[in-house]
C-alpha positions as CSV (number, residue, x, y, z in Angstrom):
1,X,-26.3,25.3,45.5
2,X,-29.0,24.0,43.2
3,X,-27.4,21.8,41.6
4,X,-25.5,20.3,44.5
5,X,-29.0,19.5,46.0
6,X,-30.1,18.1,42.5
7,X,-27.3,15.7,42.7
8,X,-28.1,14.5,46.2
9,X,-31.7,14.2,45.2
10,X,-30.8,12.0,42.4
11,X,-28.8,10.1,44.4
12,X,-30.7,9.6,47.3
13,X,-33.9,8.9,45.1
14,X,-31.9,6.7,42.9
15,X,-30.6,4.9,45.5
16,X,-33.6,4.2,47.4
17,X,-35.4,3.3,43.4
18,X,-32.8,0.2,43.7
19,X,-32.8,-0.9,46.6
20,X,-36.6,-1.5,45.9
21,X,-36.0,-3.8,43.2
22,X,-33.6,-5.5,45.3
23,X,-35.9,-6.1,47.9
24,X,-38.6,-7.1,45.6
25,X,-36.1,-9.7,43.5
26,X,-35.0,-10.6,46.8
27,X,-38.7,-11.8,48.0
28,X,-39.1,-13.3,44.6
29,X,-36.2,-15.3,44.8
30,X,-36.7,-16.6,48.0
31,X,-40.8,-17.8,47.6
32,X,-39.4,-20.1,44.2
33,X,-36.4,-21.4,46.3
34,X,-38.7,-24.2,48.4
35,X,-39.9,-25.3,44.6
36,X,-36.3,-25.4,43.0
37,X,-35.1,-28.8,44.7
38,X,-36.6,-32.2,45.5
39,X,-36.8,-33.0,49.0
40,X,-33.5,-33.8,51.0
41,X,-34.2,-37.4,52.7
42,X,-31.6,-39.6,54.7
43,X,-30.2,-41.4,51.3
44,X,-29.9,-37.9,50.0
45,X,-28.1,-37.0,53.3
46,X,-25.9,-39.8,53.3
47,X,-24.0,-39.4,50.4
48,X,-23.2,-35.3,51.2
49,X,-21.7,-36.9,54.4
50,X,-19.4,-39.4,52.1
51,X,-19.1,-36.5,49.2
52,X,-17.2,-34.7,52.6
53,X,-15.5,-37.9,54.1
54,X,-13.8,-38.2,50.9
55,X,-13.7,-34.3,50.2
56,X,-14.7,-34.7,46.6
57,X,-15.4,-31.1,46.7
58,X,-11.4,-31.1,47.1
59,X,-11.3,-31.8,43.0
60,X,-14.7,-30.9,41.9
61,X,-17.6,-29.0,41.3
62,X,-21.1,-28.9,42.1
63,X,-23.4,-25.8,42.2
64,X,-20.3,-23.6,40.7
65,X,-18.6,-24.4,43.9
66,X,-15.2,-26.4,45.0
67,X,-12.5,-26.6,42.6
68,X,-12.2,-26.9,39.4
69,X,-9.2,-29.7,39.2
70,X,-11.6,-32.0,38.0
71,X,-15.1,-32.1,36.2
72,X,-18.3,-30.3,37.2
73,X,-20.9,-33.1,38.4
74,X,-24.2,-30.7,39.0
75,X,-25.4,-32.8,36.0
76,X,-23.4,-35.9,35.9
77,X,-26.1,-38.7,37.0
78,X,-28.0,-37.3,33.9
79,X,-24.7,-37.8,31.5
80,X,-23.4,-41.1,33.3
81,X,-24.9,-44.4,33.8
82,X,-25.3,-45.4,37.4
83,X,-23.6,-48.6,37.0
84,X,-20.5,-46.5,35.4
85,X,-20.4,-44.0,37.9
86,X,-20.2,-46.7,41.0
87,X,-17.4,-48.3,39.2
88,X,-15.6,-45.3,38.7
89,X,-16.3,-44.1,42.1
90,X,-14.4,-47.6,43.5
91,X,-11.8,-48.0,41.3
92,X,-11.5,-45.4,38.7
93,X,-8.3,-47.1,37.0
94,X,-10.6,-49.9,36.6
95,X,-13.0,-47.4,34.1
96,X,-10.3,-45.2,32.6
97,X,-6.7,-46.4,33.4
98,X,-5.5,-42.7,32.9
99,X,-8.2,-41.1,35.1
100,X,-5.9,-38.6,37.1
101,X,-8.8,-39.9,40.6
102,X,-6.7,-42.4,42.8
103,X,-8.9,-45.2,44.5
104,X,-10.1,-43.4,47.5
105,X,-11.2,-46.8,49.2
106,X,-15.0,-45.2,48.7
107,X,-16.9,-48.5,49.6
108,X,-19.8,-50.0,47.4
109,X,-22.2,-49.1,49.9
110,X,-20.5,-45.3,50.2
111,X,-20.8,-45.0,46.2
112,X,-24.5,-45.7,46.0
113,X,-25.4,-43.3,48.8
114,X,-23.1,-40.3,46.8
115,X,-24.7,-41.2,43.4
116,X,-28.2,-40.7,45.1
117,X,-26.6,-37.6,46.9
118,X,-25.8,-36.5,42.7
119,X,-28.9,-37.2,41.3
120,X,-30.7,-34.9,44.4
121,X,-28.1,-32.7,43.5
122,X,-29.0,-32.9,39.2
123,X,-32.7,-32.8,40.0
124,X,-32.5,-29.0,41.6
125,X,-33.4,-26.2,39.1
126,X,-29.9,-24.5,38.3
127,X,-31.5,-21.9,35.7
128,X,-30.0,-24.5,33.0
129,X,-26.5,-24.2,34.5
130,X,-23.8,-25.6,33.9
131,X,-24.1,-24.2,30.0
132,X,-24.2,-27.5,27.8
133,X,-21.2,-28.5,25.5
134,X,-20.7,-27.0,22.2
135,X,-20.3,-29.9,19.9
136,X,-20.2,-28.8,16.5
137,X,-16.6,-28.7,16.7
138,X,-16.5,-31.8,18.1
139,X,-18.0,-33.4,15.1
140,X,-15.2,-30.9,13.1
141,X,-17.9,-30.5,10.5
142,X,-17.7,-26.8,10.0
143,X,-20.9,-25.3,9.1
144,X,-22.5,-28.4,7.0
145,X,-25.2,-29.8,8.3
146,X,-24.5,-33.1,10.4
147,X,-25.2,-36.5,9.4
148,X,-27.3,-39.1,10.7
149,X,-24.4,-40.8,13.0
150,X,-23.1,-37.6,13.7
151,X,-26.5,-36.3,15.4
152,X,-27.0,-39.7,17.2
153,X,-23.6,-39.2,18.4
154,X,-24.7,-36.2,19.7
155,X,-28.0,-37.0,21.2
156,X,-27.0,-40.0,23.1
157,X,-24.5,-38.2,24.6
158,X,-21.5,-39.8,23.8
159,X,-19.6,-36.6,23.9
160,X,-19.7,-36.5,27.3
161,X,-17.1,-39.6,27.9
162,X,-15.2,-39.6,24.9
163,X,-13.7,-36.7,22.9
164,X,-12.7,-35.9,19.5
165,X,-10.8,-33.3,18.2
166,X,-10.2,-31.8,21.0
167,X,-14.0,-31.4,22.5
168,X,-15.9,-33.3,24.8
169,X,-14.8,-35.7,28.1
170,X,-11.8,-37.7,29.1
171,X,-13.3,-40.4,31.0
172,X,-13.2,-42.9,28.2
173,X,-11.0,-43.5,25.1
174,X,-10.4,-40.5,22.6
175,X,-12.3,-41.2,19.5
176,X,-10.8,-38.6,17.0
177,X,-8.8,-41.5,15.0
178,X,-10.9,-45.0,16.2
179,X,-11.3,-45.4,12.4
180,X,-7.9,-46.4,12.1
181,X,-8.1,-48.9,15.1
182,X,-11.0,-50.5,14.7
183,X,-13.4,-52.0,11.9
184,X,-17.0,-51.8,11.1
185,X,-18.0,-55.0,12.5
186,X,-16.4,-54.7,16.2
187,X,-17.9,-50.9,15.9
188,X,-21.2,-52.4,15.3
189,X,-21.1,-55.2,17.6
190,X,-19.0,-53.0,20.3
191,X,-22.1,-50.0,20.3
192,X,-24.8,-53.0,20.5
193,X,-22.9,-55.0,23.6
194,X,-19.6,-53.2,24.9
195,X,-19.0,-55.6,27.6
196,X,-18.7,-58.4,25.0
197,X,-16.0,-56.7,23.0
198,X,-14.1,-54.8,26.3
199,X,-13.7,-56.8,29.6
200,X,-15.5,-55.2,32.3
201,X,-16.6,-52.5,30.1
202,X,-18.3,-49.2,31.7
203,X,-20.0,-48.5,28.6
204,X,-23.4,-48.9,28.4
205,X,-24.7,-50.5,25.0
206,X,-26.2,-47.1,22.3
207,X,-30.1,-47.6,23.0
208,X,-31.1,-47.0,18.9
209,X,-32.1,-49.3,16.2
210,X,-29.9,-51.4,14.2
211,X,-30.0,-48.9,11.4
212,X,-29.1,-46.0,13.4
213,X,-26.4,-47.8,15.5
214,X,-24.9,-48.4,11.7
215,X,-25.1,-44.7,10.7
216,X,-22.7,-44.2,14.0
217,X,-20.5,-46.8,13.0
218,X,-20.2,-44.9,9.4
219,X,-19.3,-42.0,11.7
220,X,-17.1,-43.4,13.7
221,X,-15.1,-45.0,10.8
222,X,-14.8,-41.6,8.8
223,X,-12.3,-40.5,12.0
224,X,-9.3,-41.1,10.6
């Protein structure tokens, strides 16, 4: 009998110890939520009502919700340029003729309001999720230390469009061999003004000095 009643003690005691915490976390929680996103205004609201007329949630992510067909965007106005993502919103062939997104018929207007609606959404405090991109494999250095074009590739987030080797995005040309398509001076000239070098580029130009924009050309032309 004693230790049947020990055993109900412990679990009656233990259970009551937990829900506690749960109740405390729970309160916790709840006074940092009003601090954790930027106020909603009718821009904001606007382009949740076009994210559902064209059920973008349908393909993607945002918030760890939808489905996973195509990419998460919780952080994708901080990735993208604006200008690149209302193009691709209207005509994605027109950005990335294999992009698997048909033209919806999302009007100019319409893409504006959802890119506000997805920088709201990239503003809110998401505990630092999703995780960020390993890259060192992307560079397919191994464990030597990067170079110069290498960390600028890096840093200005280049990954996040192109891929090589196998790591980083789809939404632009795969970069793992460019150095056997192109030469140093249209990779130069192409990272100072893209639009000059690729009709209606998307690309915004590499915001660096000349110096640095060379080292990623150096980069660039060791992919081979």
């Amino acid at each position: 009998m004693g230790s049947n009643k020990g055993v109900r003690n412990l679990f009656i005691f233990g259970s009551l110890f937990f829900f506690v915490i749960l109740i405390v976390l729970t309160f916790d929680t709840l006074s940092k939520l009003p601090g954790r996103a930027p106020e909603i205004t009718e821009d904001v609201n606007a382009g949740k009502m076009a994210w559902h007329k064209y059920d973008c949630i349908g393909c993607h992510t945002i918030f760890g919700n939808g489905s996973y067909f195509a990419p998460d965007l919780t952080k994708t106005t901080d990735k993208k340029p604006e200008a690149y993502l209302k193009r691709f919103l209207i005509d994605p062939k027109s950005v990335n003729p294999k992009a698997s997104m048909p033209k919806l018929g999302i009007m100019p207007e319409e893409a504006d309001q959802i890119i506000v609606f997805l920088k709201w959404i990239a503003k809110v405090d998401t505990n630092d999720w999703p995780p960020k991109p390993i890259l060192a494999g992307a560079a397919g250095v191994g464990g030597r230390e990067l170079t110069a074009g290498e960390r600028l590739y890096q840093s200005s987030g280049c990954s996040e469009c192109h891929m090589i080797n196998g790591i980083g995005g789809t939404t632009a040309p795969d970069l793992t061999h460019i150095g056997n398509t192109r030469d140093k001076a249209w990779l130069f000239g192409h990272f100072k003004n893209p639009p000059a070098y690729t009709p209606d580029s998307a690309m915004p130009a590499v915001e660096a000095s000349d110096g640095e924009i060379e080292q990623l050309t150096e980069y660039m032309l060791t992919l081979k």
